[in-house]
C-alpha positions in Angstrom: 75.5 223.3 158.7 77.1 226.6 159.2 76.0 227.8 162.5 76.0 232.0 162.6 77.3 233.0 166.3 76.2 237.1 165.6 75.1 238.6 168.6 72.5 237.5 169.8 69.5 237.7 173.1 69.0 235.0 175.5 65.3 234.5 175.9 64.1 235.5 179.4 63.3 233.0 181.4 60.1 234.5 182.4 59.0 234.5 178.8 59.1 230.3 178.8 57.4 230.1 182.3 53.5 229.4 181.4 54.4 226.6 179.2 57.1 225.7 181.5 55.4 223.2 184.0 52.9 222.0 181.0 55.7 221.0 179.1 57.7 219.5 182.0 54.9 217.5 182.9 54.4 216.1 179.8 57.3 213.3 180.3 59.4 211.9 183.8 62.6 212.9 184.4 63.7 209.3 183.8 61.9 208.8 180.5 63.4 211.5 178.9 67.3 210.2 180.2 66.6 206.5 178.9 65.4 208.0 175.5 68.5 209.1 174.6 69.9 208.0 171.1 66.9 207.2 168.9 64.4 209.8 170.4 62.0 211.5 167.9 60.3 214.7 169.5 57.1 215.9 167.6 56.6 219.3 168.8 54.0 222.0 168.1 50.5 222.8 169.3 48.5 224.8 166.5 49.9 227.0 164.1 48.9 229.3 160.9 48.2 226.3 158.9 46.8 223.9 161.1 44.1 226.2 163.0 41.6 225.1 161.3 42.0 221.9 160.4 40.0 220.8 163.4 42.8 218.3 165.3 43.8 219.5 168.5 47.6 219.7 168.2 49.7 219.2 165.0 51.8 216.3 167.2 49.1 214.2 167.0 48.6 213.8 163.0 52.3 213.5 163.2 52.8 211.0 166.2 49.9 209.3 164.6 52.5 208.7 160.9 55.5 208.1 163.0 53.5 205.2 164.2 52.2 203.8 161.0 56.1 203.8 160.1 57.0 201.5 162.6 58.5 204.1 165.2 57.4 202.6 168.7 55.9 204.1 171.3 58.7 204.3 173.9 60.9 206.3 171.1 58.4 208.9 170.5 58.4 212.2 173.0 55.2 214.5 172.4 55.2 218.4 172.8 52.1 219.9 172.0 52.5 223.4 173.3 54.4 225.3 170.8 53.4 227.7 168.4 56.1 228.8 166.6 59.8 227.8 165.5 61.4 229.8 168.8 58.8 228.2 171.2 59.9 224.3 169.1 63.2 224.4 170.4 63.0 226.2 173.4 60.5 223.7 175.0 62.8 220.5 172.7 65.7 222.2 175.1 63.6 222.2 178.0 62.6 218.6 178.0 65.8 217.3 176.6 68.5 219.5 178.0 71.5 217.3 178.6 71.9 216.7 174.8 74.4 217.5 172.6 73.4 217.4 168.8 69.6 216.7 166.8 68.4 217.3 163.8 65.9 219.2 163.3 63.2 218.5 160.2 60.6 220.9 158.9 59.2 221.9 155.7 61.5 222.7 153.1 61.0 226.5 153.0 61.1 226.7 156.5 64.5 225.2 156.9 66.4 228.7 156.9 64.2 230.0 159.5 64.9 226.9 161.9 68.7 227.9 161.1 68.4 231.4 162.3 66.3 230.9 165.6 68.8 227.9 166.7 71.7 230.1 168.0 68.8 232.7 169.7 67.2 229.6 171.5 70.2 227.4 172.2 73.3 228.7 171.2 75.6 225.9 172.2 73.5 222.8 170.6 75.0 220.9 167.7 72.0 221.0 165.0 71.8 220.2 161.7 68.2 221.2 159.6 66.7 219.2 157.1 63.6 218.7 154.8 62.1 216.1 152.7 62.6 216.2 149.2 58.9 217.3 148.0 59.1 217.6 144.1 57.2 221.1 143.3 54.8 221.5 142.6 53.1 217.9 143.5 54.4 217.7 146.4 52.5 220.4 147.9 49.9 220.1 150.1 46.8 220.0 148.3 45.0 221.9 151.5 47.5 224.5 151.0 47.9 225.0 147.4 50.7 226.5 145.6 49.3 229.6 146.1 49.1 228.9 149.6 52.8 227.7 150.1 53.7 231.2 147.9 51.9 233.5 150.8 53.7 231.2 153.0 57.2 231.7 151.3 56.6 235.7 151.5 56.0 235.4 154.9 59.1 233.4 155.5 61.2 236.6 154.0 59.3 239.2 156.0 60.3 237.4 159.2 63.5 236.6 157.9 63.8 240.4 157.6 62.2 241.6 160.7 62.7 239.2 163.5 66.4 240.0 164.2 65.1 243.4 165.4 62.8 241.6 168.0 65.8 239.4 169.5 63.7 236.4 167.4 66.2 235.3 164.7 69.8 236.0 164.4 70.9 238.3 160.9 71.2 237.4 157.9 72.1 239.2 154.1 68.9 238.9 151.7 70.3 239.8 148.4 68.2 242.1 145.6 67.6 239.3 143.9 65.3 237.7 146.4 64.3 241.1 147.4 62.7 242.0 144.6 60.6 238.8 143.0 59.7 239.3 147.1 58.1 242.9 146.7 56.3 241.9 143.5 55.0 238.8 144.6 53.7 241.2 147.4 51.9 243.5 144.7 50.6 240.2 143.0 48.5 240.4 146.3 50.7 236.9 148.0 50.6 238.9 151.1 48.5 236.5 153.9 51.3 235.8 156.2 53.4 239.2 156.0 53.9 240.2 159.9 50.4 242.4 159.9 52.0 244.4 163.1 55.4 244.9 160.8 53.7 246.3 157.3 56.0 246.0 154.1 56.5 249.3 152.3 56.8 247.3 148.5 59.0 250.1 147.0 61.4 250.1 150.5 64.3 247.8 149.9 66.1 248.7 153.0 65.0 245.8 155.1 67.8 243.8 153.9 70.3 243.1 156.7 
């Protein structure tokens, strides 16, 4: 992977101290050293899809899979606090901070996004970002629909746009030609996970960076 190195914010480290301790306490000191090469880290509390699905953390439905795969117990670390992508590798970093490359694995339209918040959460990690290879459209998720995974997709490009601003993400050039299926998909109404504090003006194509 290409790693972008633009300018970017360090978060403050007051801004990771109420999940700090949580997060520490999750694992020992000495767990987390003697897990070093074949570690799998399932992080992330609740998120936009996963609210209401009535589990208490998203780790657990995934901790639960690694398991039925074969993945023992002792290889598995669990970090149910995050919430978003920034707040999965800030508290990955903070639990495993002596390493020196991962991979990171997320949905497939997510993968740019995990991309751009690596060199704003930690700048110096080797990382590559993967998917699996879900055929469209049966591979989607059928409690999220196509139509779902489109407002999700919109989403993705409005942060991709905005969260540079905020110190979030680090830049990156969105071309007219995915600005503008972007803005009419947003007329069609595919608008559910747009930033609501960052509105889209649809006929404004000067968000691209």
């Amino acid at each position: 992977m290409s790693k972008q190195r633009l300018g970017h914010r360090k978060p403050q480290e007051t801004q990771l101290q109420p999940a700090r301790q949580q997060v520490l306490n999750l694992l020992t000191r000495d767990h987390v050293l003697q897990a070093h090469l074949h570690i799998r880290l399932i992080t992330g509390g609740t998120g936009n899809w996963t609210r209401f699905l009535g589990q208490d953390s998203e780790v657990h439905a995934f901790a639960e899979r690694a398991r039925s795969l074969g993945v023992a117990d002792e290889q598995l670390l669990i970090e149910p606090c995050a919430g978003n992508f920034a707040e999965n590798i800030a508290y990955t970093r903070l639990l495993c901070p002596d390493i020196g490359c991962a991979s990171f694995v997320n949905k497939p339209n997510s993968i740019r996004r995990v991309q751009l918040t690596l060199p704003v959460q930690w700048p110096e990690l080797d990382a590559m970002v993967n998917a699996p290879n879900f055929v469209f459209p049966h591979g989607v998720s059928n409690q999220i629909g196509v139509l779902g995974l489109i407002d999700g997709m919109v989403g993705d490009v409005h942060r991709i746009l905005r969260y540079p601003e905020l110190g979030f993400q680090v830049p990156l050039a969105v071309s007219d030609e995915v600005l503008r299926p972007w803005h009419e998909q947003i007329r069609q109404g595919f608008d559910r996970h747009l930033r609501p504090s960052q509105p889209v003006l649809v006929d404004d194509t000067s968000t691209a960076h």
